[in-house]
C-alpha positions as CSV (number, residue, x, y, z in Angstrom):
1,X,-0.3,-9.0,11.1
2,X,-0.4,-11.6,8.5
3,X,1.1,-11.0,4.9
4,X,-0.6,-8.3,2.8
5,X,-1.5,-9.7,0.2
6,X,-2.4,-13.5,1.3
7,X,-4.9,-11.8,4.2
8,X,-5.1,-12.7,7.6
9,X,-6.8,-14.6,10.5
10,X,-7.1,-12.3,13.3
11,X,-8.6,-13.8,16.8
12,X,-11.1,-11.7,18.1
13,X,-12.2,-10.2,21.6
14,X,-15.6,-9.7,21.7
15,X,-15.5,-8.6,25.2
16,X,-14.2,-5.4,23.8
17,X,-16.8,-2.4,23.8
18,X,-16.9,-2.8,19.6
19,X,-17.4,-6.6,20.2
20,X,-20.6,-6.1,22.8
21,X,-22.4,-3.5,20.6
22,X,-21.7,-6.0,17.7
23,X,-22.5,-9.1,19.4
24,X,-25.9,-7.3,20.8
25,X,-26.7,-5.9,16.7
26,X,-26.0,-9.3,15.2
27,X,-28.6,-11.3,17.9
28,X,-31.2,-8.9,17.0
29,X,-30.6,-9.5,13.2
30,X,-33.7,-12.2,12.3
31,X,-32.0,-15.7,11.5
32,X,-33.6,-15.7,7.9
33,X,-31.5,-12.7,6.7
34,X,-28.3,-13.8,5.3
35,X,-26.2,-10.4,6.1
36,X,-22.7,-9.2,5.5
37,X,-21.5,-6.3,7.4
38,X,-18.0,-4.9,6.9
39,X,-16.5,-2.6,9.5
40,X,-13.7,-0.3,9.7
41,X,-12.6,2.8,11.7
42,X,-11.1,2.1,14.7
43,X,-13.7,-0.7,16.0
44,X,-12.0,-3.9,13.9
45,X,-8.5,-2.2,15.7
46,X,-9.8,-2.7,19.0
47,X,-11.4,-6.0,18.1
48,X,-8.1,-7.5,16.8
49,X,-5.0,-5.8,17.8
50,X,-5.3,-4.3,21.1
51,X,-8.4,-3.8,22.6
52,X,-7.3,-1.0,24.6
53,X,-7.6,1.2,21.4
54,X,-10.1,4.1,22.3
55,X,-13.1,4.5,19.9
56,X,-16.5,5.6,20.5
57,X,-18.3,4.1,18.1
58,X,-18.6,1.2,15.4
59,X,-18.2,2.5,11.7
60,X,-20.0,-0.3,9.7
61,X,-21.7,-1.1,5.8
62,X,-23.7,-3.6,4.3
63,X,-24.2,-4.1,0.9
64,X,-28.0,-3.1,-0.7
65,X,-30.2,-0.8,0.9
66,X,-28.8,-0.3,4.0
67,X,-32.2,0.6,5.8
68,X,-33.2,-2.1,7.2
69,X,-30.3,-2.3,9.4
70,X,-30.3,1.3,9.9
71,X,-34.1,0.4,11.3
72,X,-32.6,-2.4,13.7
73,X,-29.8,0.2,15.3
74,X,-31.9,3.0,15.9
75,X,-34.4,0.6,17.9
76,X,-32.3,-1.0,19.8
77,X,-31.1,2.6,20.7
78,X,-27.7,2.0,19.3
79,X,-27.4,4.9,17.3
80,X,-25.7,8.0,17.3
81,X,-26.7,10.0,20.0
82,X,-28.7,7.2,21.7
83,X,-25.8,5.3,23.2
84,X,-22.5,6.4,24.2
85,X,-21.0,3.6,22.4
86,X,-22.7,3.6,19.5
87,X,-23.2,2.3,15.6
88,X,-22.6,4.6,12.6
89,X,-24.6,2.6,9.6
90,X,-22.0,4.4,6.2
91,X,-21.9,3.8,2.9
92,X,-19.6,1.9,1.3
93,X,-17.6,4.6,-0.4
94,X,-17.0,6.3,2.7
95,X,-14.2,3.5,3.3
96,X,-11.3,4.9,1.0
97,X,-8.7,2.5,0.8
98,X,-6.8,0.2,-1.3
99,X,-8.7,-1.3,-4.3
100,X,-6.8,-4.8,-3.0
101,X,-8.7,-4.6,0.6
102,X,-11.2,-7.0,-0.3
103,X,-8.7,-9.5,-1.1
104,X,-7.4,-9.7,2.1
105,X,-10.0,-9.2,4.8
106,X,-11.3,-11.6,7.1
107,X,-14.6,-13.2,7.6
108,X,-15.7,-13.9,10.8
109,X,-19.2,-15.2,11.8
110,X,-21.0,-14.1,14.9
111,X,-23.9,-15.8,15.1
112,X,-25.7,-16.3,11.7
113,X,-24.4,-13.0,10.4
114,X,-20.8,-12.5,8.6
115,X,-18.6,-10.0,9.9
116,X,-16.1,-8.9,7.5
117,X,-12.6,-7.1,8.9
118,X,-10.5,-5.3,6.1
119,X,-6.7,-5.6,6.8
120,X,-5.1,-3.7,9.3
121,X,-2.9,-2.0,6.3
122,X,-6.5,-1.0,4.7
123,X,-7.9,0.3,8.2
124,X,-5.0,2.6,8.4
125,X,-4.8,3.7,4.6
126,X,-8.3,5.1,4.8
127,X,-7.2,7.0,7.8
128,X,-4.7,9.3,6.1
129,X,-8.1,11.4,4.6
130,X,-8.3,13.2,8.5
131,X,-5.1,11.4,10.6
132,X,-6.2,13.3,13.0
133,X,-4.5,12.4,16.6
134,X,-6.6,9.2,17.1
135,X,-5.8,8.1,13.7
136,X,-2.1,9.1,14.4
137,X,-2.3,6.7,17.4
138,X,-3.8,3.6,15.7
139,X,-0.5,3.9,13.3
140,X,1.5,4.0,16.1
141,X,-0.5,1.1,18.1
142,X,-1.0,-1.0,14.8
143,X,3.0,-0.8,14.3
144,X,4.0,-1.2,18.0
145,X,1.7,-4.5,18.3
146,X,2.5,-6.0,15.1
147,X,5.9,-4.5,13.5
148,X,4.1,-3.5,10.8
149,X,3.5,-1.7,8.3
150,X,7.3,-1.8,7.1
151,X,8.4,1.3,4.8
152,X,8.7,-0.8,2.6
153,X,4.9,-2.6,2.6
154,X,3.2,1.1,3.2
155,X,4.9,2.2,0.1
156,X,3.9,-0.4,-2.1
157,X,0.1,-0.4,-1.0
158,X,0.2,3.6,-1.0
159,X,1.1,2.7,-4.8
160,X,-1.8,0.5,-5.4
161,X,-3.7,3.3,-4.3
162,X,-2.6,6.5,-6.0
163,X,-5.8,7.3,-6.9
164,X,-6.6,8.4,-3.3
165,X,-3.8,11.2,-4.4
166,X,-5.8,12.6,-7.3
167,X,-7.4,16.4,-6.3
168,X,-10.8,16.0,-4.4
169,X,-14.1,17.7,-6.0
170,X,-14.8,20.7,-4.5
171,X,-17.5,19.9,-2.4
172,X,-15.4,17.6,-0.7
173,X,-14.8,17.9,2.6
174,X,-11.9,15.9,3.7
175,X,-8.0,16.5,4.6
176,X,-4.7,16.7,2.5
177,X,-3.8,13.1,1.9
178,X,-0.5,14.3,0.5
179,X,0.3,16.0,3.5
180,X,-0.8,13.6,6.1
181,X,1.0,10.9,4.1
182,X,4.3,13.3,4.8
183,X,3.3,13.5,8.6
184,X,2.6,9.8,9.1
185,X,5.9,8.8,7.3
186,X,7.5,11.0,10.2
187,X,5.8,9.5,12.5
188,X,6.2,6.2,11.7
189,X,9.7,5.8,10.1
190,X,11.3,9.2,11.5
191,X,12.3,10.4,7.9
192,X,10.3,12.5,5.2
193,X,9.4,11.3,2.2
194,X,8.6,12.6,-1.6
195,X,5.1,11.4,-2.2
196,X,5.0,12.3,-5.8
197,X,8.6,10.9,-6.9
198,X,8.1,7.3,-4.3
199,X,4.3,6.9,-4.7
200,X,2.6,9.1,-7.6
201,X,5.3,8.7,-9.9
202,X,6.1,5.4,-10.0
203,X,2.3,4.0,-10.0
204,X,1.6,6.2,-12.6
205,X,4.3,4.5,-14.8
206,X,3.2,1.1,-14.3
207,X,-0.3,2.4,-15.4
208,X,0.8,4.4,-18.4
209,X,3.2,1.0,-19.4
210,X,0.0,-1.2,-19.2
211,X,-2.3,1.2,-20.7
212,X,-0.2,2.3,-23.8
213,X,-1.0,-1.0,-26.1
214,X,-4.4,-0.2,-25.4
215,X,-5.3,3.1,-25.4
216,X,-2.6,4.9,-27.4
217,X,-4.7,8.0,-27.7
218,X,-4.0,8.8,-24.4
219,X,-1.3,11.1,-23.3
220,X,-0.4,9.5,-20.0
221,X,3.3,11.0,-20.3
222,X,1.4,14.1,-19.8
223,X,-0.7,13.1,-16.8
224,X,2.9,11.9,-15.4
225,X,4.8,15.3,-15.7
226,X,1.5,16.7,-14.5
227,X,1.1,14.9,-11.3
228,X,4.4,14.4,-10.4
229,X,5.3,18.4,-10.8
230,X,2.0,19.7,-9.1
């Protein structure tokens, strides 16, 4: 794994079962569309880590209307459903991650379509919404194969995204990322840790310190105690 915040170059093996399913979806993609598609999940794992990684399908977004490609998967029977290896067309929110990812994913090109692959750091970030046990094992594969992330690097991104920590909308439907943060650190680096006083606390500091000269309206103290006491 390349440094965090200068990207990285990953080789990848596209006789993987992600790689297939993408190299058959990008040769059916006409040559005169100019398209970007950006994966995560567990697919750009198995394409650049270890291609052992289990995963049963490819999570993937474009930008724009994704329809079109949405049209292309289903007829080539590579949807949900229709394949047991299959492509899930998202939207873009649903990768929740570090607001940094984009400067550090890599673009590959298969073909005349560009391939983007958010850092490993950003895969696994947006895994700690469910870290359920497959997402437990890509932490453990991801630090096994490459020796990171350090406590040290998960901490600081974890930082850059404290806003992954503020209380989901009641519709939502996803898991406790406070409490799968406190499992993963187990699992990872054998110890506990205090997500509000190491992560919450001290990025909401540096945003109250820049936002103060600005915006002294705002009580941000009082978002601080909040937060960090909840």
């Amino acid at each position: 794994m390349n440094g965090l915040i200068n990207g990285w170059h990953p080789e990848i093996d596209w006789s993987t079962p992600a790689g297939e399913v993408l190299t058959r979806l990008c040769a059916l993609i006409p040559a005169t569309t100019d398209a970007t598609i950006t994966l995560f999940g567990s697919a750009p794992l198995q394409l650049a880590i270890d291609a052992s990684l289990k995963s049963n399908d490819v999570d993937l977004f474009t930008h724009g209307d994704p329809g079109w490609l949405e049209a292309i998967v289903h007829s080539a029977g590579l949807a949900k459903k229709e394949a047991a290896f299959y492509i899930q067309c998202c939207w873009e929110g649903n990768f929740r991650t570090s607001p940094r990812w984009r400067l550090r994913a890599a673009r590959v090109r298969r073909g005349q379509v560009t391939i983007v692959l958010p850092h490993p750091i950003d895969i696994l970030i947006a895994k700690l919404h469910r870290y359920e046990e497959k997402d437990r094992n890509a932490f453990l594969l991801v630090r096994d194969r490459t020796g990171h992330p350090t406590e040290e690097e998960m901490r600081a991104e974890l930082q850059f995204a404290v806003d992954l920590y503020r209380p989901n909308f009641d519709e939502e439907v996803t898991g406790d990322i406070t409490t799968n943060t406190l499992l993963m650190w187990q699992d990872l680096f054998g110890h506990d840790i205090d997500v509000r006083k190491e992560i919450i606390a001290p990025a909401l500091a540096r945003l109250r310190n820049g936002y103060e000269a600005d915006l002294p309206g705002t009580d941000y103290r009082a978002e601080l105690r909040r937060l960090s006491e909840g």
